[in-house]
Backbone bond lengths (Angstrom), bond angles and torsions (degrees), N, CA, C in turn:
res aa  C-N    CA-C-N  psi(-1)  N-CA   C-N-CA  omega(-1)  CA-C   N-CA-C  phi
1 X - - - 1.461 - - 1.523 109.25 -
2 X 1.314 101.25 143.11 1.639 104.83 -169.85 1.880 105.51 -123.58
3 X 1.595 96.48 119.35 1.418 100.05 -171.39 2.143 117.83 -103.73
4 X 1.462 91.68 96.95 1.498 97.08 -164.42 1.874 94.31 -91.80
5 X 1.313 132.55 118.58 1.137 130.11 163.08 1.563 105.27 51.59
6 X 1.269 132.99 -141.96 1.776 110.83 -161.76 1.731 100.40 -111.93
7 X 1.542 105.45 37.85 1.555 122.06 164.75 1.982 100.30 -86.17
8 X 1.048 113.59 169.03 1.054 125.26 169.15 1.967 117.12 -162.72
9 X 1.246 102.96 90.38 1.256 117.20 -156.26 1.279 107.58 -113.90
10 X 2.003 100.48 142.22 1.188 116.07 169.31 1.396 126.05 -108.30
11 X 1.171 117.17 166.09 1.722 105.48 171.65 1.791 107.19 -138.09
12 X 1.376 95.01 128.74 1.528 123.99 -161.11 1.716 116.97 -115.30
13 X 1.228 102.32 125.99 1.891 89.19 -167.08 1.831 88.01 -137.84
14 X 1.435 102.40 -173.45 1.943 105.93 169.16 1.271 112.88 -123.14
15 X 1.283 145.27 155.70 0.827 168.20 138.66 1.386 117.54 18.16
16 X 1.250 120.55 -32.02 1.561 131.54 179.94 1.405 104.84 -106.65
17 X 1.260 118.05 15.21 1.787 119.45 143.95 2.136 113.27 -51.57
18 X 1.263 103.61 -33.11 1.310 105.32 -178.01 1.968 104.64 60.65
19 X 1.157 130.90 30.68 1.230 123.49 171.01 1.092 102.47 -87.12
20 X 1.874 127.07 169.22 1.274 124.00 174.32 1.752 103.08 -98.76
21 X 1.439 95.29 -176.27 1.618 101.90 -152.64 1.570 86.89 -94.67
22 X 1.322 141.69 47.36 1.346 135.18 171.23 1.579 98.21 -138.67
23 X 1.459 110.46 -29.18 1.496 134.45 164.47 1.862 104.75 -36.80
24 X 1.253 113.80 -86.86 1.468 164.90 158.48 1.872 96.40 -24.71
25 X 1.151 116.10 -75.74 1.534 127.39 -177.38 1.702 91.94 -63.04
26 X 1.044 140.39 -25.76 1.641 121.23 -139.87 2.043 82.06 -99.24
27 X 1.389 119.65 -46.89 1.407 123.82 151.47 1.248 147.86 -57.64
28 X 1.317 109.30 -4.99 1.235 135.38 -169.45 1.880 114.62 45.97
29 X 1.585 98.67 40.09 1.512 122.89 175.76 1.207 114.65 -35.39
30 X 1.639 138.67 79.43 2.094 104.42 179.49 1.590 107.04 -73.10
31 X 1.448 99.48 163.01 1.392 100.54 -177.33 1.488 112.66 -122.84
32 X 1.150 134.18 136.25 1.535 116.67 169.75 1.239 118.96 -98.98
33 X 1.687 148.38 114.73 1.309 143.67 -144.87 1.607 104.43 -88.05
34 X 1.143 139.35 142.20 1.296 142.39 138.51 1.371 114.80 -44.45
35 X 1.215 108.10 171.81 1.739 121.99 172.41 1.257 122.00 -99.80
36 X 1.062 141.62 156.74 0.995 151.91 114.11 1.724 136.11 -98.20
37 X 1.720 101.51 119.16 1.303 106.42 -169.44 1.739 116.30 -99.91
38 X 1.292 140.55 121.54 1.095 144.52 -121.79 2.095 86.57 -161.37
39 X 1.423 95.20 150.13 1.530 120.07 176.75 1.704 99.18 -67.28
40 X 1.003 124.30 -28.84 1.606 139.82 177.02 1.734 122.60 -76.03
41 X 1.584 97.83 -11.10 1.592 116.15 -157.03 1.344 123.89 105.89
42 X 1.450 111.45 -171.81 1.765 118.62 -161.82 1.611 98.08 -112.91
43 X 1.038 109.08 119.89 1.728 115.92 177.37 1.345 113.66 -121.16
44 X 1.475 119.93 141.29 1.242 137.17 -179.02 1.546 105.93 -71.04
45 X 1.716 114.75 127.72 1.305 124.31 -166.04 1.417 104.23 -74.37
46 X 1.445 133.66 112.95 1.126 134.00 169.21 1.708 138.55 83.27
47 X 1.919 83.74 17.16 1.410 113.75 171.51 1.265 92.51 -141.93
48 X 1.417 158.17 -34.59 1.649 149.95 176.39 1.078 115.78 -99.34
49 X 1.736 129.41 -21.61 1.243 123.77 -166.21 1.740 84.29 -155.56
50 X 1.328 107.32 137.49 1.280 124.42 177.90 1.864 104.90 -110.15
51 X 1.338 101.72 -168.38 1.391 94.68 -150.92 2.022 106.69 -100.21
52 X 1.839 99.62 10.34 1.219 123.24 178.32 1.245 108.57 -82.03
53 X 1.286 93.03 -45.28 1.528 99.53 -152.77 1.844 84.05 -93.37
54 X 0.999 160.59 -5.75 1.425 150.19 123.36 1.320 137.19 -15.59
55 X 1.627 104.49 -62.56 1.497 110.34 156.32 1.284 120.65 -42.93
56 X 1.397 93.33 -68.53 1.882 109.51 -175.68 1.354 96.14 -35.21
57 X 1.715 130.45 -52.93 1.567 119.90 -172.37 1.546 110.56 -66.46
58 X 1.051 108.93 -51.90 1.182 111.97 169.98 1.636 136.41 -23.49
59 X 1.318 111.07 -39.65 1.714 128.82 169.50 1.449 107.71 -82.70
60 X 1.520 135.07 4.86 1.084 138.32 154.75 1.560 117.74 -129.54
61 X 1.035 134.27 30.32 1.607 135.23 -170.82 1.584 112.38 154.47
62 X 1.233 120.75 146.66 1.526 122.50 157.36 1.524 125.09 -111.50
63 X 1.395 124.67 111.90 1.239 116.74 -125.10 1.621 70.12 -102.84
64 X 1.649 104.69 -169.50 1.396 116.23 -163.31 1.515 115.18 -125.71
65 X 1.138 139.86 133.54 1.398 145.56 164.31 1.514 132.01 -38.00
66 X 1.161 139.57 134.03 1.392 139.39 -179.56 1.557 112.33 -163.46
67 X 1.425 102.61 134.41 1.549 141.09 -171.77 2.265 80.46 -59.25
68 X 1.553 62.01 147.44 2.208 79.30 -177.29 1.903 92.58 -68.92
69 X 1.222 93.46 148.32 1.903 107.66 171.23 1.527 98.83 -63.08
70 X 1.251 104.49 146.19 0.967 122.39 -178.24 1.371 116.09 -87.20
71 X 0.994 123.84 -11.46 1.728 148.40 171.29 1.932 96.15 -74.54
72 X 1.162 107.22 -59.97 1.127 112.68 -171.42 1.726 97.56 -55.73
73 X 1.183 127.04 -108.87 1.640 121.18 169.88 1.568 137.35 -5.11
74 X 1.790 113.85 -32.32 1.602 114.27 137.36 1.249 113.61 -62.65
75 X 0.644 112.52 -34.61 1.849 120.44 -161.50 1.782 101.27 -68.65
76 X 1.181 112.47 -37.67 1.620 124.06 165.72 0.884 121.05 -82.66
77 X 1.119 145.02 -32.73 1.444 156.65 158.87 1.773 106.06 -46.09
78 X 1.358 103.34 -70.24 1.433 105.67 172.26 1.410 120.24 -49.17
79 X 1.457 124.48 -39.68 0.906 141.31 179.29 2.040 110.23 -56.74
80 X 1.105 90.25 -37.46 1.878 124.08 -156.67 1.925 85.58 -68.61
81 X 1.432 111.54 -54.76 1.291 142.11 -159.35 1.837 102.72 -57.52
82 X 1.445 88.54 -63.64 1.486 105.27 -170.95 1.774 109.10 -64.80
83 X 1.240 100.44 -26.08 1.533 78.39 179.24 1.724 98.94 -118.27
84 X 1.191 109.65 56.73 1.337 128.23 148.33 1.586 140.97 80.03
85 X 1.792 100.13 8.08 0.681 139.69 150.98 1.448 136.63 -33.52
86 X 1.463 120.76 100.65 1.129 123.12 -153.31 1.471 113.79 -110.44
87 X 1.492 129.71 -40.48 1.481 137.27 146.81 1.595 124.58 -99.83
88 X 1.107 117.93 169.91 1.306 126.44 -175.05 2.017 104.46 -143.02
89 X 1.532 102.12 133.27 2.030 107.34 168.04 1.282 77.35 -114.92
90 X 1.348 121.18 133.12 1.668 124.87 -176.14 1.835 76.16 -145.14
91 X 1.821 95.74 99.68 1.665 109.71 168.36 1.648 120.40 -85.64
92 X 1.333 116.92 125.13 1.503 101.85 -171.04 1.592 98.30 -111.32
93 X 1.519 99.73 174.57 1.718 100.42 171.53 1.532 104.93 -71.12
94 X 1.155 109.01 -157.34 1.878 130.73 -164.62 1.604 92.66 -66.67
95 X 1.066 113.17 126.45 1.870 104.43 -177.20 1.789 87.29 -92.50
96 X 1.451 122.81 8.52 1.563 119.01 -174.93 2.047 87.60 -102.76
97 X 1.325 120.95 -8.93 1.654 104.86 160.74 1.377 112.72 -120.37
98 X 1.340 120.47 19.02 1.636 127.67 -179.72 1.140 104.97 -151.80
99 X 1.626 94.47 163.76 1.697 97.57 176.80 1.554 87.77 -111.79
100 X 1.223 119.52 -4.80 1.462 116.00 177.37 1.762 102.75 -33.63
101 X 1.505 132.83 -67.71 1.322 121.09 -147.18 1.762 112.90 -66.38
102 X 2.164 94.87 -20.22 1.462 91.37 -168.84 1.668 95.74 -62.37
103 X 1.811 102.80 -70.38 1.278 90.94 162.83 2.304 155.15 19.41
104 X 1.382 70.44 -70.37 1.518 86.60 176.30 1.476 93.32 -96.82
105 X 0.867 148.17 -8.51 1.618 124.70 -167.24 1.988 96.40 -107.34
106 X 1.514 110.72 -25.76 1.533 91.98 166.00 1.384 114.92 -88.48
107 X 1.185 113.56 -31.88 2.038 111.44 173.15 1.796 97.03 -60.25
108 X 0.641 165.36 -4.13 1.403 165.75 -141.13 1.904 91.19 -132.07
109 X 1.166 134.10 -62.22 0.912 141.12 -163.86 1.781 110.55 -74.00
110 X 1.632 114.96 -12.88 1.097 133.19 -178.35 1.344 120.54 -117.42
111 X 1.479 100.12 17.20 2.281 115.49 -178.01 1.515 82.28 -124.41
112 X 1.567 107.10 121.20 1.481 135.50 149.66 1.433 118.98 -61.81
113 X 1.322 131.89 154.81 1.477 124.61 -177.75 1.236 133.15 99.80
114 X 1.420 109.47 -51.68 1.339 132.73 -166.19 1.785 101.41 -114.73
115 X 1.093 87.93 134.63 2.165 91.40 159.78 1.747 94.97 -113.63
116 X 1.471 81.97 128.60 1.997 108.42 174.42 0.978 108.59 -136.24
117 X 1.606 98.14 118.18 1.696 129.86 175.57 1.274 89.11 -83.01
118 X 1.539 128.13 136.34 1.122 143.78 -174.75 1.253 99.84 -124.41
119 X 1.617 128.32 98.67 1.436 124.13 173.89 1.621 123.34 -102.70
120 X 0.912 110.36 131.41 1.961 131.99 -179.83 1.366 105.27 -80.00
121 X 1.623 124.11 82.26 1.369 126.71 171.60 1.726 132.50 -54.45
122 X 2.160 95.50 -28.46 1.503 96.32 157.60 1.437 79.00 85.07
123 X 1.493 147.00 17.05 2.128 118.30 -158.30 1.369 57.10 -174.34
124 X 1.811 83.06 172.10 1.644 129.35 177.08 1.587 106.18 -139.81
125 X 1.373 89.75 175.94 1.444 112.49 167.67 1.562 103.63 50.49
126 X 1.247 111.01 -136.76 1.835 123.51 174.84 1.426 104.61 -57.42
127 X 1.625 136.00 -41.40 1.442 148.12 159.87 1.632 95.27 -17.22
128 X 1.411 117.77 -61.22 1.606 125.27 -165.68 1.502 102.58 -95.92
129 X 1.244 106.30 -23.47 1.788 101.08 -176.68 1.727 104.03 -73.88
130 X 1.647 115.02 -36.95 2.051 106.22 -161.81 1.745 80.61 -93.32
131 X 0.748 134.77 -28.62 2.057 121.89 148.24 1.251 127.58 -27.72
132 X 1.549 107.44 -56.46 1.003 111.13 -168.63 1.723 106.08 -82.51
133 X 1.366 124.01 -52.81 1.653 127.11 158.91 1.510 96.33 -17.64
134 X 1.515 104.50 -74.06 1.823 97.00 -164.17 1.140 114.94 -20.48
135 X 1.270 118.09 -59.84 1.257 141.04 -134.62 1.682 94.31 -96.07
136 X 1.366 111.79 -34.70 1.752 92.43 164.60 1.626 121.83 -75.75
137 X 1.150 98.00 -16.41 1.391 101.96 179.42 1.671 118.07 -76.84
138 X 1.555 93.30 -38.59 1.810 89.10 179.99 1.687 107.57 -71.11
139 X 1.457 119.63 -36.96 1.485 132.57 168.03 1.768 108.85 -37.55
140 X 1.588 103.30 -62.24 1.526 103.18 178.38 1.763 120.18 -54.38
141 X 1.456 116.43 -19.96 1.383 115.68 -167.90 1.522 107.21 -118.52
142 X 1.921 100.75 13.33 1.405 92.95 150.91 1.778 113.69 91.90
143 X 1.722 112.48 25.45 1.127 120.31 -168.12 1.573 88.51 -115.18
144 X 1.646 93.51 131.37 1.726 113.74 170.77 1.711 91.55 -37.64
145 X 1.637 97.81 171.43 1.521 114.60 177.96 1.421 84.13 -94.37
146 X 1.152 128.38 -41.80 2.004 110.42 -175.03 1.346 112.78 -38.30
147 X 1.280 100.89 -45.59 1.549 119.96 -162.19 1.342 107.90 -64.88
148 X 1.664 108.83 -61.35 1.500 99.44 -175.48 1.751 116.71 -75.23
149 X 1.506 115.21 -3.50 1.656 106.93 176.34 1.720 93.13 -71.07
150 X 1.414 117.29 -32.96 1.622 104.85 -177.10 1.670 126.21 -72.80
151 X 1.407 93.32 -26.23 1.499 110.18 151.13 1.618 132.20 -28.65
152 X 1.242 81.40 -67.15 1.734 127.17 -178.89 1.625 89.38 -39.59
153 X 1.596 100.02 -88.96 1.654 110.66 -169.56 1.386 116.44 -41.87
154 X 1.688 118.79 -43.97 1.092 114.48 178.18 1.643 125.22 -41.25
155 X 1.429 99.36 -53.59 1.302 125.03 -172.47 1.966 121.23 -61.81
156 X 1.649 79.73 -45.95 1.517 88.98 176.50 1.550 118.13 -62.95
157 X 1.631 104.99 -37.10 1.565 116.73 169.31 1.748 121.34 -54.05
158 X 1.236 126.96 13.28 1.148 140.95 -167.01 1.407 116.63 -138.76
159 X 1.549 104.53 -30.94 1.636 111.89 -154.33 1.597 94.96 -88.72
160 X 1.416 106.36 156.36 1.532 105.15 -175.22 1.350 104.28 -146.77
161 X 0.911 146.76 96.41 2.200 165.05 133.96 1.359 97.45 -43.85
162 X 1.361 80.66 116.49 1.908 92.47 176.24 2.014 92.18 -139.10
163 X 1.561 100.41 157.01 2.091 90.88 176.80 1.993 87.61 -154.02
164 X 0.626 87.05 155.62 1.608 93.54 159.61 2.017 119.47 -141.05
165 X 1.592 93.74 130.90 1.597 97.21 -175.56 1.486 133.66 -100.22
166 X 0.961 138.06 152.05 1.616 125.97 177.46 1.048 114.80 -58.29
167 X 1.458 129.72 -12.90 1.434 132.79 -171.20 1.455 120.26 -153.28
168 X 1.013 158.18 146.71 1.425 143.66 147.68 1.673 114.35 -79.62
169 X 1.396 106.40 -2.85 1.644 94.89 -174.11 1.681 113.00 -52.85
170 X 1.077 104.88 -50.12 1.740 104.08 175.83 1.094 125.75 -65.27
171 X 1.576 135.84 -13.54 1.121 131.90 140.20 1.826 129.70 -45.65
172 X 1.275 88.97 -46.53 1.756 114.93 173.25 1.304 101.70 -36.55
173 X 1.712 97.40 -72.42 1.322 113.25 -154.22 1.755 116.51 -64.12
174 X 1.672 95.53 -24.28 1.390 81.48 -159.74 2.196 103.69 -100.21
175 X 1.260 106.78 15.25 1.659 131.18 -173.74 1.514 102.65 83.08
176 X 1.148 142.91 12.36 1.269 125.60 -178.97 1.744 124.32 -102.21
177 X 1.233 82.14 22.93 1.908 101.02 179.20 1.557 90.14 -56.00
178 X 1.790 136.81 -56.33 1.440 107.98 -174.76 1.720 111.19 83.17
179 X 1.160 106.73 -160.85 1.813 120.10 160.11 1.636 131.10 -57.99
180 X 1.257 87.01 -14.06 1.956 105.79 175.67 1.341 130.98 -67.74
181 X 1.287 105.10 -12.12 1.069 108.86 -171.71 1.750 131.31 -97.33
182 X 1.447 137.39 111.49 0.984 123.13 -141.21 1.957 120.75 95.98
183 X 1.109 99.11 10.35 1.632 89.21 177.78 1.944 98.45 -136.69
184 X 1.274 116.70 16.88 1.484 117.67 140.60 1.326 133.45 -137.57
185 X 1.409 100.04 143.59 1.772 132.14 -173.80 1.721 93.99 -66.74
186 X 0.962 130.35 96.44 1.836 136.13 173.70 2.326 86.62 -52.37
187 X 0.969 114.73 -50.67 1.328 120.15 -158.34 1.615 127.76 -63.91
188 X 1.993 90.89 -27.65 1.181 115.34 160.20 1.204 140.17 -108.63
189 X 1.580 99.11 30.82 1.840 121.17 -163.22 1.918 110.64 33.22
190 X 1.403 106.99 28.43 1.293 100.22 169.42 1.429 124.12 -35.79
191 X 1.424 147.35 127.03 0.988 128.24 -179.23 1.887 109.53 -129.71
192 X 1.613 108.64 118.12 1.775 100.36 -177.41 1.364 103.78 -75.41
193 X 1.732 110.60 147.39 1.269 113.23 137.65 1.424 122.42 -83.59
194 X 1.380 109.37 120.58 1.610 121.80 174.40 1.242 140.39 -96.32
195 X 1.391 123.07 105.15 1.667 129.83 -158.79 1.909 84.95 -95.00
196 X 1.465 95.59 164.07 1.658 122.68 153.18 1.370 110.54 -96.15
197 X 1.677 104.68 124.00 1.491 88.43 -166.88 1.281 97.89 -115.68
198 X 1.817 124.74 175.79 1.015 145.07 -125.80 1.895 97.16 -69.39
199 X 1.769 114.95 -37.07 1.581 97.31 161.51 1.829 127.50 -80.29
200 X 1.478 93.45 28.33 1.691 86.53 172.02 1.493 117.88 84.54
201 X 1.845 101.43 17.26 1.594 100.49 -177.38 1.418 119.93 -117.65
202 X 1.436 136.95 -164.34 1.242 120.68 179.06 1.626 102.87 -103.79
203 X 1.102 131.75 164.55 1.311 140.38 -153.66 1.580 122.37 -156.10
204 X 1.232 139.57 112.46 1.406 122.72 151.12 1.711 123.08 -60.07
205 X 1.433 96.45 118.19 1.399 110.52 -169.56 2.100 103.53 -86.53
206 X 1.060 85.29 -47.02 1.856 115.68 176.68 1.180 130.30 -143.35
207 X 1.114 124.68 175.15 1.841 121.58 159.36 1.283 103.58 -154.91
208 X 1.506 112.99 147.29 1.274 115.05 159.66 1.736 112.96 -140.66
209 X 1.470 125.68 -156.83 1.134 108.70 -157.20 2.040 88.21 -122.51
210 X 1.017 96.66 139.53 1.336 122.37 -162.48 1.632 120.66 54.78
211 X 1.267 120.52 -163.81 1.869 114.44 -169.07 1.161 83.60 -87.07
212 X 1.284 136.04 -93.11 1.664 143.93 -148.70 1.469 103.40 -18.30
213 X 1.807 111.45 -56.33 1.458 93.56 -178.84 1.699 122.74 -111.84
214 X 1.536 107.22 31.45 1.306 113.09 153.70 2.022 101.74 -65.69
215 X 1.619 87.65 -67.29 1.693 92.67 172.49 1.636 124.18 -19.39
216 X 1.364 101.78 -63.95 1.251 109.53 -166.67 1.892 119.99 -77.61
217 X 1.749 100.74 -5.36 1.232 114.98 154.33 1.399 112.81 -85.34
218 X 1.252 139.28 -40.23 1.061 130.87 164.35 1.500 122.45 -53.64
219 X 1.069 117.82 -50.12 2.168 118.58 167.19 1.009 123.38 -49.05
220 X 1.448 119.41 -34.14 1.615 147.76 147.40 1.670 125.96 -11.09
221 X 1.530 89.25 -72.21 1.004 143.47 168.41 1.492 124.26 -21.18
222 X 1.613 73.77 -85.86 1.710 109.76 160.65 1.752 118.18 -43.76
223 X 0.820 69.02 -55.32 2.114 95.65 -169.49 1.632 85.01 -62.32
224 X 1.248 130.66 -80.32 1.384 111.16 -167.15 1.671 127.41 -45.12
225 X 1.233 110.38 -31.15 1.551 126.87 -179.67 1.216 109.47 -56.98
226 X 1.540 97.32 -62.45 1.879 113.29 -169.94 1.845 118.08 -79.13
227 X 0.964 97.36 -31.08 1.460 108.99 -174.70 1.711 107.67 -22.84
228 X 1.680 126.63 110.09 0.899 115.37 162.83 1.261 129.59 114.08
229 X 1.914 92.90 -12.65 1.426 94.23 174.81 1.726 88.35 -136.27
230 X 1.629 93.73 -178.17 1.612 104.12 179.61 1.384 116.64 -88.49
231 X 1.677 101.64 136.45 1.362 90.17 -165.55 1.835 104.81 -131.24
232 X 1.608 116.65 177.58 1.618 97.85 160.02 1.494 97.75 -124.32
233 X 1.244 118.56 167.81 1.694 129.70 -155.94 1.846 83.78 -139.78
234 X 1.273 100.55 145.96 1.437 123.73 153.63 1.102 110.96 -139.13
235 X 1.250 135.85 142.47 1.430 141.87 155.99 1.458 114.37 -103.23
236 X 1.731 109.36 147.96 1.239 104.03 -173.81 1.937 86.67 -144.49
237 X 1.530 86.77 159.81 1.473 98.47 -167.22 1.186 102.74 -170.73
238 X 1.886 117.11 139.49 1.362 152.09 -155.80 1.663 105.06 -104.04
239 X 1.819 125.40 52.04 0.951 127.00 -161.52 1.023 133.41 54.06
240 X 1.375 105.09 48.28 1.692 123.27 175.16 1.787 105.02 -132.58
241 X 1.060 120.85 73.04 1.514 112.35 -178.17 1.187 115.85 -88.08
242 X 1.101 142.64 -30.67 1.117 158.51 139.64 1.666 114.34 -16.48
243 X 1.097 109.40 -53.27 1.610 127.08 -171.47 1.652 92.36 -71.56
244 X 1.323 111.52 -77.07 1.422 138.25 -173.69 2.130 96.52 -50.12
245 X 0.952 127.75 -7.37 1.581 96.18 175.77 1.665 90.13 -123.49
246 X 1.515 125.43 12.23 1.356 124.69 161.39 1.866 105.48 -84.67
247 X 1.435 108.40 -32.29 1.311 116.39 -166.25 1.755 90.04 -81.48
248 X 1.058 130.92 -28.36 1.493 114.29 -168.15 2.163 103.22 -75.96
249 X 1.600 82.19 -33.09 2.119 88.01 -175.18 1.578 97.60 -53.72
250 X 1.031 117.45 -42.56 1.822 128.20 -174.66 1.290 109.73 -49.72
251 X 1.424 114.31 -61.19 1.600 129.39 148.95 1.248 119.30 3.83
252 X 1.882 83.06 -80.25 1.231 101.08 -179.92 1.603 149.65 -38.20
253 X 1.721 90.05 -47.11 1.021 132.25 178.04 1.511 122.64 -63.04
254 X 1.120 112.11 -19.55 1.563 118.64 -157.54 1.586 109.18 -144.72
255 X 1.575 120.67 -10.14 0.801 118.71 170.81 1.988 117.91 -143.43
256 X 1.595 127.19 147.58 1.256 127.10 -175.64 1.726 114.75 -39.60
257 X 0.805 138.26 34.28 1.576 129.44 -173.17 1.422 151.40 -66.95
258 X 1.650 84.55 76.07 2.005 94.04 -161.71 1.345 116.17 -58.60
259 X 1.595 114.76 -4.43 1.587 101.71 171.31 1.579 94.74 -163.04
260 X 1.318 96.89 132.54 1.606 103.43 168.22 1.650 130.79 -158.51
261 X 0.773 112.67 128.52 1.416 131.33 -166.70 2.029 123.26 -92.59
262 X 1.357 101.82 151.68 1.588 89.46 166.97 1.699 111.00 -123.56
263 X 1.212 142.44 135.33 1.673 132.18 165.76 1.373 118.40 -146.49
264 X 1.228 117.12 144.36 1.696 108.11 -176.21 1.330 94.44 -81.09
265 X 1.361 91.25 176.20 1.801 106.37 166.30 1.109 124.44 -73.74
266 X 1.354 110.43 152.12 1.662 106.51 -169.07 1.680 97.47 -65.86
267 X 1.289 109.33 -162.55 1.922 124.31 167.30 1.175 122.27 -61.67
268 X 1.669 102.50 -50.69 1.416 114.78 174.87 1.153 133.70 -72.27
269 X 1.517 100.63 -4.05 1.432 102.30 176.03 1.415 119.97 -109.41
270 X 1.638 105.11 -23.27 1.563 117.42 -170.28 1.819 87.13 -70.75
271 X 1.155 149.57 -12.13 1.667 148.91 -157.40 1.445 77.27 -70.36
272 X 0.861 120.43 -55.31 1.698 129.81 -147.17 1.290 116.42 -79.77
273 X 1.456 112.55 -25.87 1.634 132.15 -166.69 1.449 100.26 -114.08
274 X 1.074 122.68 -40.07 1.847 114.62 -158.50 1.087 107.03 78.12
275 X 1.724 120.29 -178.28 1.492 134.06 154.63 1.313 115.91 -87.63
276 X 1.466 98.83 147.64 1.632 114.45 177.51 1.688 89.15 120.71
277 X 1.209 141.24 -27.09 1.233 116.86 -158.35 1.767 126.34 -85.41
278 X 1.751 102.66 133.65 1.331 101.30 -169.13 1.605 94.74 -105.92
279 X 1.272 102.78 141.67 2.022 114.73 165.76 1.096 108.58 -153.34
280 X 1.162 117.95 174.95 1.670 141.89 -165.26 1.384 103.86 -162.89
281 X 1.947 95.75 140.39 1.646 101.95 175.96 1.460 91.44 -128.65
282 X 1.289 116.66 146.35 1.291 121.53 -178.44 1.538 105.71 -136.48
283 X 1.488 116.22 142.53 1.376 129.20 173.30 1.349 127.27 -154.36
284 X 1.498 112.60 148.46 1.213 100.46 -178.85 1.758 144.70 -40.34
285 X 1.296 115.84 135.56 1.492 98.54 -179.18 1.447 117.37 -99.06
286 X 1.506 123.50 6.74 1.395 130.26 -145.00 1.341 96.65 -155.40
């Protein structure tokens, strides 16, 4: 909890921030989990089902997506209340691939007690997770919430999440194909690199022909954008860690990187991606 003048503020994100849990704890981040709905039942993303036991479902079923309970999010709020909590920045992913933000932005409008800024990050994954950091960081040093939602935009207007997957079928399947669809040859292992673009959607950024050098158009990419200034890097990856903390040294290598990180995707997000997938979000550090 972050105490600015006789505010007393928290900062609240979901599950498809993709930060790690030392990330999250070190801010005292709450999180509200998504669902996952499964032939087995509905499990909380990244408190019932981890991102092992996903795959494993995955080679027998493609399970389905769901907006956080709404029980659950009063249930924090109240929670938020009691220990003294007086505002809330409750950052959501792209409300253009969830209904999560509509969601939270009318339950928010229907909790007494508290004033909750409900912010639309437009990004996913690490996209909403080095957002959401910002934003504990400007909180810790004592910057109004006006200030840091203007923060926010600035930042987001710069920041660029790009991933590339072994497949698009799980995109297909689960509706979040977006702009992607139609810009690969199955015959010529065409493979897109796919950004979230500036309204919060999925996008062909590039393509090239097989993964290795979709990848290596995507690092490319990167490198031309950033070149020159300071930046922070996350990598995110669909049970490939191995791959993903070689791809961050590359990073390293080629670009200023005062902070950088590696994390897979949460559950709820790998539904959509499969395994194998490598991405990077990059944003300003300066």
């Amino acid at each position: 909890m972050f105490t600015i003048g006789s505010e007393r503020i928290v900062l609240v994100t979901d599950t498809a921030c993709d930060l790690l849990d030392e990330q999250l704890s070190r801010y005292d981040i709450r999180v509200i989990p998504l669902r996952v709905a499964t032939s087995q039942g509905e499990f909380r993303d990244r408190v019932e089902i981890s991102q092992e036991q996903l795959y494993a479902l995955l080679e027998k079923e493609v399970p389905k997506t769901s907006l956080p309970l709404p029980e659950d999010l009063a249930c924090l709020y109240q929670q938020l209340r009691d220990e003294g909590a007086t505002r809330v920045l409750h950052m959501c992913m792209s409300g253009s691939l969830s209904g999560t933000f509509n969601m939270v932005d009318l339950l928010s409008k229907e909790t007494e007690g508290l004033v909750i800024d409900v912010y639309d990050t437009r990004t996913l994954s690490c996209g909403l997770g080095l957002l959401v950091l910002e934003a504990a960081e400007c909180l810790s040093r004592g910057m109004p919430v006006e200030d840091v939602i203007e923060r926010l935009n600035k930042l987001r207007k710069h920041q660029l999440g790009a991933f590339v997957i072994r497949t698009l079928e799980f995109l297909r399947k689960g509706g979040r194909i977006g702009l992607v669809e139609g810009v690969v040859g199955s015959l010529l292992k065409i493979k897109p690199v796919i950004f979230v673009n500036d309204d919060g959607v999925y996008q062909t950024l590039a393509k090239a022909r097989g993964f290795s050098n979709a990848v290596s158009v995507m690092k490319d990419e990167f490198f031309r954008r950033y070149q020159g200034r300071k930046v922070r890097v996350a990598i995110v990856h669909g049970n490939a860690a191995e791959e993903a903390a070689s791809l961050l040294e590359v990073f390293r290598q080629h670009l200023d990187v005062a902070d950088g990180f590696v994390s897979p995707v949460s559950p709820a997000l790998a539904i959509h991606t499969g395994p194998g997938l490598l991405g990077a979000i990059v944003q300003f550090a300066d």
